[in-house]
BAMARRO-205896 format. One line per field, with one value per residue (C-alpha): residue in three letters; y, x negated, z negated. Coordinates in pm, 1 decimal, decimal comma. Each point is the difference from the previous one (the first is absolute). Layout:
// BAMARRO-205896
type: [ALA ...]
north: [Y ...]
east: [X ...]
up: [Z ...]
END
This chain:
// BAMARRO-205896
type: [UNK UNK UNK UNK UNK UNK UNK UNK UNK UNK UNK UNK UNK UNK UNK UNK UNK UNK UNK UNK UNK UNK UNK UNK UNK UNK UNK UNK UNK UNK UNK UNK UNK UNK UNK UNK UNK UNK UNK UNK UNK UNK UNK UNK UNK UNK UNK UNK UNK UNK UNK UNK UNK UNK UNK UNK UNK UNK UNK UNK UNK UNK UNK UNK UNK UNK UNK UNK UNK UNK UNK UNK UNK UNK UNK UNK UNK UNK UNK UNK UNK UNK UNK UNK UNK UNK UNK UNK UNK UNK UNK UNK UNK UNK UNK UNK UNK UNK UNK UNK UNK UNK UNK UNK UNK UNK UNK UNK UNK UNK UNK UNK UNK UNK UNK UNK UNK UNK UNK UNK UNK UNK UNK UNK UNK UNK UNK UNK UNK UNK UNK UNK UNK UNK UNK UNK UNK UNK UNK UNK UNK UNK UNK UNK UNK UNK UNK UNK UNK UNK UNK UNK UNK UNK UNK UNK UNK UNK UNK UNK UNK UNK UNK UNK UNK UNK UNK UNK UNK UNK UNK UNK UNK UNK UNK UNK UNK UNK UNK UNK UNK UNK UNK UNK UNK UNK UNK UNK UNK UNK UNK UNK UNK UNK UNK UNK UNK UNK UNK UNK UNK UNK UNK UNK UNK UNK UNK UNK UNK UNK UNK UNK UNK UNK UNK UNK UNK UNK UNK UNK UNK UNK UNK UNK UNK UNK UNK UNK UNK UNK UNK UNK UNK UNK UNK UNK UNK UNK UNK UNK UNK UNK UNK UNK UNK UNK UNK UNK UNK UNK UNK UNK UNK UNK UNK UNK UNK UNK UNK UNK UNK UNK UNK UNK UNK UNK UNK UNK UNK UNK UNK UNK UNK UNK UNK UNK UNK UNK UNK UNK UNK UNK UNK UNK UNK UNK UNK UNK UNK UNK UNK UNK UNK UNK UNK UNK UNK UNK UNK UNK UNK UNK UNK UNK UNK UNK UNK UNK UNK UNK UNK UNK UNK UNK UNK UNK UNK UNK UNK UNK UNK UNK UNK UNK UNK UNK UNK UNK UNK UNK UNK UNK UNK UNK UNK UNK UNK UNK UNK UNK UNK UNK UNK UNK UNK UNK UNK UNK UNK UNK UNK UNK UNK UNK UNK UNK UNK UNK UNK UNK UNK UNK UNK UNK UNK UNK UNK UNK UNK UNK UNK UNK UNK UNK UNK UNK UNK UNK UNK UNK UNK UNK UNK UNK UNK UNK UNK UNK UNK UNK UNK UNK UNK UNK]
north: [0,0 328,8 235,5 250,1 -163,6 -195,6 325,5 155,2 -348,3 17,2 414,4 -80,9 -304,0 221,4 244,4 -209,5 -212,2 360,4 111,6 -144,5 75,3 -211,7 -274,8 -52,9 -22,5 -201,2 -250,0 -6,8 90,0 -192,0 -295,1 -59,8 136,9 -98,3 -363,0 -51,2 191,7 -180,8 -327,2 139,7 80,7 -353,4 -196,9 176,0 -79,5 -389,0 -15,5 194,3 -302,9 -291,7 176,1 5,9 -405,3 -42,7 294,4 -128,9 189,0 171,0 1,4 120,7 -264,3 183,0 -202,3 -288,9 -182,3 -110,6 -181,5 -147,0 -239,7 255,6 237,0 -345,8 -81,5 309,1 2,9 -352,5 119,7 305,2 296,5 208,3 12,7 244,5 -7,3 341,5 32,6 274,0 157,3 97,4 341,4 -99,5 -177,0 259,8 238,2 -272,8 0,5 373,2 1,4 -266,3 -13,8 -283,1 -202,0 -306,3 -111,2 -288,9 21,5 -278,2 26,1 -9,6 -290,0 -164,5 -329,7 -115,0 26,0 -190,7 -270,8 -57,4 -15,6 343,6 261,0 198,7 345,9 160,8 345,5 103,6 388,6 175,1 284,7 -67,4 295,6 -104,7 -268,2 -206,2 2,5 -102,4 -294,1 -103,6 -3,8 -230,1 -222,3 -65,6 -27,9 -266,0 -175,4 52,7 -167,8 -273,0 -77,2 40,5 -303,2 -202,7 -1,6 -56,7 -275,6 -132,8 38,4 -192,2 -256,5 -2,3 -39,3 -305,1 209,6 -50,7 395,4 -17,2 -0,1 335,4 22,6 -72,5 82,1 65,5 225,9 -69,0 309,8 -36,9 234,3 -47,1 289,9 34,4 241,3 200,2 61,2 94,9 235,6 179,1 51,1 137,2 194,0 157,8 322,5 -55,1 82,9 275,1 156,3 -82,5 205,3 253,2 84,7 -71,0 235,8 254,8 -74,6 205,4 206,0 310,2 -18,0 -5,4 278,5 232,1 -98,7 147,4 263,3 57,4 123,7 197,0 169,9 67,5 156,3 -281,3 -189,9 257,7 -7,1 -390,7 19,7 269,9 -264,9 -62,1 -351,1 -208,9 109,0 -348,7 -148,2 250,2 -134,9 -356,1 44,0 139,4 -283,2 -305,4 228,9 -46,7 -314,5 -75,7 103,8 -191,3 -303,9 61,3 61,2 -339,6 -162,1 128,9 -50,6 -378,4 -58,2 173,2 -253,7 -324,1 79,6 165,0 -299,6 -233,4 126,4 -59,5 -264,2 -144,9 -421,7 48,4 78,2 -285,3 248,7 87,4 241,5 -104,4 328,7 -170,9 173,5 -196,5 89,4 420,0 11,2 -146,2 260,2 292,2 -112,3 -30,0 372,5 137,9 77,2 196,0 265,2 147,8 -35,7 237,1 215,0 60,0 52,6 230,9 200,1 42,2 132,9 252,3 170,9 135,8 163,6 324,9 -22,2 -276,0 35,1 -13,8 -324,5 -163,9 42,3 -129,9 -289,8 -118,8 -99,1 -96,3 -292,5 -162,4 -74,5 -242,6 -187,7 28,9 -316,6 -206,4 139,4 -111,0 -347,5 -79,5 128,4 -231,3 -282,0 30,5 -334,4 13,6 -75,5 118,3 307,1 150,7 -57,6 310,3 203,9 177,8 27,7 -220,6 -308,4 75,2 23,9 -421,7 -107,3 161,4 -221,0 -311,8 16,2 48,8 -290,8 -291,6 22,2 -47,4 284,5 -101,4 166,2 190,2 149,7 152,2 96,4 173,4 165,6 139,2 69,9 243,3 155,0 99,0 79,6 258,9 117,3 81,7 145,6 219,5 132,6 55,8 214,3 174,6 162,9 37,4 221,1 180,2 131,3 242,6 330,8 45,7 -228,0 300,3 194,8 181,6]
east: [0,0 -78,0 -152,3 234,9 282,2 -106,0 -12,0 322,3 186,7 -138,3 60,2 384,2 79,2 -207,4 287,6 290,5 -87,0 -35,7 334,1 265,4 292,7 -163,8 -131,8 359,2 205,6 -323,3 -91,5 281,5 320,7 38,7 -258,4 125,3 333,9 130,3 -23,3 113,0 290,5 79,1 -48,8 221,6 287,9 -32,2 -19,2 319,3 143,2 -62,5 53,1 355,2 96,9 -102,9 198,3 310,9 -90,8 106,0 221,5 353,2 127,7 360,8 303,5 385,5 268,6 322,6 285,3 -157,9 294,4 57,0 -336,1 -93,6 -203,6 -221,8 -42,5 -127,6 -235,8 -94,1 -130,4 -175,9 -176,1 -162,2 204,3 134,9 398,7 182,7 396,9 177,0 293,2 45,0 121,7 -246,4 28,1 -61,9 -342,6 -84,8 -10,3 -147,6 -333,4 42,5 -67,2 -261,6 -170,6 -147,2 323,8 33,4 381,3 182,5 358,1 203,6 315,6 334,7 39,2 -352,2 173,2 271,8 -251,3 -240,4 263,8 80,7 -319,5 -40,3 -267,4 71,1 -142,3 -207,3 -144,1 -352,3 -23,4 -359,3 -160,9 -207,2 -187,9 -179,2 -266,6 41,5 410,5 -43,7 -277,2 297,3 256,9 -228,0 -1,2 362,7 90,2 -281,3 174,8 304,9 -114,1 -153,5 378,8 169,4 -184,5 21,2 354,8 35,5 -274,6 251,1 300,4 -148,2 -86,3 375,8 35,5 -217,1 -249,9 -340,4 -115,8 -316,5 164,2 52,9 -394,5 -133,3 -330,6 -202,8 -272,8 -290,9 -227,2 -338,3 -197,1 -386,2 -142,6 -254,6 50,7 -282,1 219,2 301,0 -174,9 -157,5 349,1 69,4 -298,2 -9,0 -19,6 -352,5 -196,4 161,0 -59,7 -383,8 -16,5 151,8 -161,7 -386,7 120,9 143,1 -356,7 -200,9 274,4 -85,3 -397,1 37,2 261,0 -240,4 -357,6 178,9 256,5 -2,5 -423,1 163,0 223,9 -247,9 -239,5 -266,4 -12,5 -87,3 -349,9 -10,0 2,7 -304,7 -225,7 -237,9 103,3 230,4 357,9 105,6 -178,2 149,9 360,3 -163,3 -83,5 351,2 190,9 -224,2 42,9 417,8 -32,3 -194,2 289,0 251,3 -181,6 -46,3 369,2 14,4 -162,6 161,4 378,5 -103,5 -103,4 296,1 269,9 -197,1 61,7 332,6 125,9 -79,2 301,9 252,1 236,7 -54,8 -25,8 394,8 114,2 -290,2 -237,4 -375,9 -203,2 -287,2 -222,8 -276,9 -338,0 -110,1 283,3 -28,4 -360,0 101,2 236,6 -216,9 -262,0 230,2 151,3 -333,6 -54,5 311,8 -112,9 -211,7 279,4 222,7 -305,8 -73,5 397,5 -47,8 -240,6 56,7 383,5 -168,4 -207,5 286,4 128,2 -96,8 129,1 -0,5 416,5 37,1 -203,6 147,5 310,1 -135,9 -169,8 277,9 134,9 -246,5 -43,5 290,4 -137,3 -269,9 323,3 260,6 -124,2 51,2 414,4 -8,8 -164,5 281,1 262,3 -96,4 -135,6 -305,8 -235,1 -439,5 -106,9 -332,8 78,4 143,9 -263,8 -189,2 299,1 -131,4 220,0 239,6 -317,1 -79,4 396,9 38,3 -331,4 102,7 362,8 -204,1 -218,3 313,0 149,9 -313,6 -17,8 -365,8 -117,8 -226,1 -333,9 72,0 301,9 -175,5 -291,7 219,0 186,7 -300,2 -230,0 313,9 84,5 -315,4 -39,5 301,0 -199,1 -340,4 200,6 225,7 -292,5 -234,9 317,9 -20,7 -336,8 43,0 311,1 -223,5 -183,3 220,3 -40,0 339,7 -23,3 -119,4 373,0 -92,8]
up: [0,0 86,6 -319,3 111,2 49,6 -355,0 -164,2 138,0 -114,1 -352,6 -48,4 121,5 -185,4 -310,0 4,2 72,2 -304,2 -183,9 126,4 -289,8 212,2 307,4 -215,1 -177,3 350,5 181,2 -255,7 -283,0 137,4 275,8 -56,9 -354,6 -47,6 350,0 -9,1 -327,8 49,4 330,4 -175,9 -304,0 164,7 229,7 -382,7 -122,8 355,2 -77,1 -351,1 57,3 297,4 -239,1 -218,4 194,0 93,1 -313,4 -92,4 -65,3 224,4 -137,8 236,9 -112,5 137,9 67,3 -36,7 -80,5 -89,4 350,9 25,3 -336,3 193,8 172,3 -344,4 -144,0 262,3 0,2 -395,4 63,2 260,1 -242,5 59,5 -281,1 55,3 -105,4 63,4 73,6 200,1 283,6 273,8 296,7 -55,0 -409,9 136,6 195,5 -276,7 -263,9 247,1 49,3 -390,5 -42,5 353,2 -37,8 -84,4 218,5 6,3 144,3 92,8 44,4 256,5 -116,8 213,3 -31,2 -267,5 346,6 223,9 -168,4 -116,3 377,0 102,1 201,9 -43,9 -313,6 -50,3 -251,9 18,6 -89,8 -119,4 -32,1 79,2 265,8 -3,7 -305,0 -43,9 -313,2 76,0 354,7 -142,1 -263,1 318,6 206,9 -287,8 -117,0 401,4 -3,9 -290,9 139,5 342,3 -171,5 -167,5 299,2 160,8 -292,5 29,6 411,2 -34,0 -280,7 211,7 289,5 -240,6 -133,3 367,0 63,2 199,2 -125,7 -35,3 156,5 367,5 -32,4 -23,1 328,8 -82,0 -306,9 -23,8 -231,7 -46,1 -98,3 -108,8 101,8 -88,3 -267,6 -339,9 150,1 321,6 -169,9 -190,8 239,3 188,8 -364,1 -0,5 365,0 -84,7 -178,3 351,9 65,2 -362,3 26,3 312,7 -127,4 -278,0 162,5 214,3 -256,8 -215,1 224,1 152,9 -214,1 14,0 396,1 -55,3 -225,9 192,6 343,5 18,5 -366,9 9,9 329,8 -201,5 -282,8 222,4 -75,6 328,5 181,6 -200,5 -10,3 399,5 0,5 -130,5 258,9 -22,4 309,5 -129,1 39,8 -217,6 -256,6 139,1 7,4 -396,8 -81,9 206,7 -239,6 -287,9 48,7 92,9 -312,5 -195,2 195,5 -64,6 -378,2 -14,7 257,9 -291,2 -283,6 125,7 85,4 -343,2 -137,8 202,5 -113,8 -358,9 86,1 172,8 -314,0 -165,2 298,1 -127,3 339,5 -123,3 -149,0 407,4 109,5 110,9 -98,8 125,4 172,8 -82,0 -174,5 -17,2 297,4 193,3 -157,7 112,2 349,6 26,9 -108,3 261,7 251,2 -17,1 -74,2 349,7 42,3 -282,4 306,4 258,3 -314,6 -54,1 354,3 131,5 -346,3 92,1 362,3 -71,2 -277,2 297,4 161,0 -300,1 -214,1 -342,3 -239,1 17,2 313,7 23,9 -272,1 219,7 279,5 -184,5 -184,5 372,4 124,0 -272,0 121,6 347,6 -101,5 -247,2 313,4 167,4 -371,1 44,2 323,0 -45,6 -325,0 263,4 260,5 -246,9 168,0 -54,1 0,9 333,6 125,1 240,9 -341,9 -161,7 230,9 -172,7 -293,8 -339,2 202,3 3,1 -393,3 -75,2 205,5 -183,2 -351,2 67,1 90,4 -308,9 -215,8 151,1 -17,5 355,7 142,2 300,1 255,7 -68,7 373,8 -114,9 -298,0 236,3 252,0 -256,3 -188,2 328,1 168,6 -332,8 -29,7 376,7 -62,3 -311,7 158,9 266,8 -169,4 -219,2 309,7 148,5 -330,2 54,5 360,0 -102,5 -303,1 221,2 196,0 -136,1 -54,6 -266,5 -194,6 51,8 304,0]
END
């Protein structure tokens, strides 16, 4: 490395470490505090549904007395009953009250049609509109279907028609996937997050180091130095990228403890982010913390305040993510022309680590070798641009 360009990377990453306000968004804010919230509010997500596996869910039978039958099967098969008698308009206002009031109604006629055999009605009311009532809905209908065949597999039988006939086929699923696979369906998101936040580690250094000094006054000076201005821009680029690898690091480390205290074994799950499978994933992304640094820096040229390029930046983040939207869109699977994609390459390989799944040593070649390809070219564009004179204001 170059002494100036080794000098310029250790003065910038000097004062971004000295800077409180950039160390606590770079390095603590989004490193730390991000994953741990993301993997917070996933744990409350899965403790609240094996929860309501085993909620007794509550449901209010109106008129009841028409279908003692149904109220019973109802109790035995875990819901709690409650009897209330009403008119629709009664019901209506009962859930209007209590939103999350899940009534059954039983027809005035529903005890002659089912003692001749026809289809006898019952009516489910719920507010569909909110989550836990529309979860209790799904589940008295399900009871409710599973009682209505009972009883026509008992009336064929009454019959002397064996009940299977009406089954032409039956349909086994198996499920062959491993607890690592179903977790990292859970746990999709996780690439996305790590992008983000290398990204967002050294989005504020390459901010400062470029149009920030420009607005300041100070790069004016730094470009006097009788030194190639690129290799000024050269030290500033590694000097970001530094930082988005340190917060690469640091937000890797944070998910594998995180993830320990997912409940993930109680839905058959397990996360497979071991510290084999965290350092595979740091090494892997580690080349796109110069593709961020360089897009960084290149973006912050054009610009002459430190505002007005963290408004630009802030945009211009989400262009190296869009291809991970577009891949979970499309269900995109690894192949080996994707893996000359960057962030898209590093979001397939960080899924196939998560999952057990073994990439061919090409794949992780291709992906690193055009990552880094982007990098060195982004960067060299950089201080081609750093060199204009009208990167001074003029």
């Amino acid at each position: 490395m170059s002494g100036t360009i080794g000098i310029v990377l250790l003065k910038e990453l000097r004062e971004a470490l000295r800077d409180r306000r950039t160390l606590l968004t770079s390095l603590v804010l989004g490193p730390l505090l991000g994953p741990v919230f993301f993997v917070l509010v996933l744990k409350l997500a899965l403790e609240q549904s094996v929860e309501t596996l085993d909620e007794a869910v509550p449901v209010t039978v109106a008129n009841a007395g028409a279908a003692p039958n149904l109220v019973q099967h109802l109790r035995q098969s875990g819901l709690a009953v409650t009897l209330r008698d009403g008119s629709d308009i009664e019901i209506r206002d009962w859930i209007t009250a209590a939103p999350e009031l899940v009534v059954v109604r039983v027809s005035e006629a529903y005890a002659a049609r089912f003692q001749s055999a026809e289809p006898a009605v019952v009516m489910i009311y719920a507010d569909g509109s909110r989550a836990r009532a529309e979860r209790r809905a799904r589940r008295v209908q399900e009871v409710i279907d599973g009682w209505s065949a009972l009883i026509g597999a008992l009336r064929l039988q009454a019959r002397g028609v064996v009940p299977t006939v009406t089954h032409a086929v039956i349909v086994d699923s198996i499920d062959v996937s491993t607890p690592s696979a179903r977790a990292a369906l859970l746990l999709g998101m996780l690439s996305y997050l790590i992008l983000v936040i290398t990204l967002v580690g050294g989005l504020y250094l390459a901010i400062d180091a470029t149009a920030g000094e420009r607005e300041r006054g100070s790069l004016e000076a730094l470009l006097t130095v009788p030194v190639p201005r690129e290799r000024l821009i050269y030290g500033k680029v590694l000097a970001a990228a530094v930082m988005m690898g340190l917060a690469l690091a640091l937000v890797t480390v944070t998910i594998m403890a995180a993830l320990r205290w997912m409940p993930l074994e109680s839905l058959g799950m397990s996360a497979n982010f071991g510290p084999a499978v965290a350092a595979s994933v740091f090494l892997v992304t580690l080349p796109f913390a110069l593709v961020g640094a360089g897009l960084l820096t290149v973006v912050a040229s054009f610009t002459r305040s430190y505002k007005e390029a963290q408004s630009w930046l802030g945009i211009v983040m989400l262009v190296p993510t869009l291809p991970i939207a577009i891949a979970g869109v499309l269900a995109v699977k690894a192949s080996a022309p994707l893996m000359l994609v960057p962030s898209l390459s590093q979001h397939l390989v960080i899924q196939g680590l998560m999952r057990g799944e073994s990439m061919p040593a090409a794949w992780l070649a291709l992906s690193a070798g055009s990552t880094l390809a982007l990098g060195l070219a982004l960067t060299w564009l950089a201080g081609r641009l750093y060199q204009r004179e009208a990167i001074l204001g003029g």
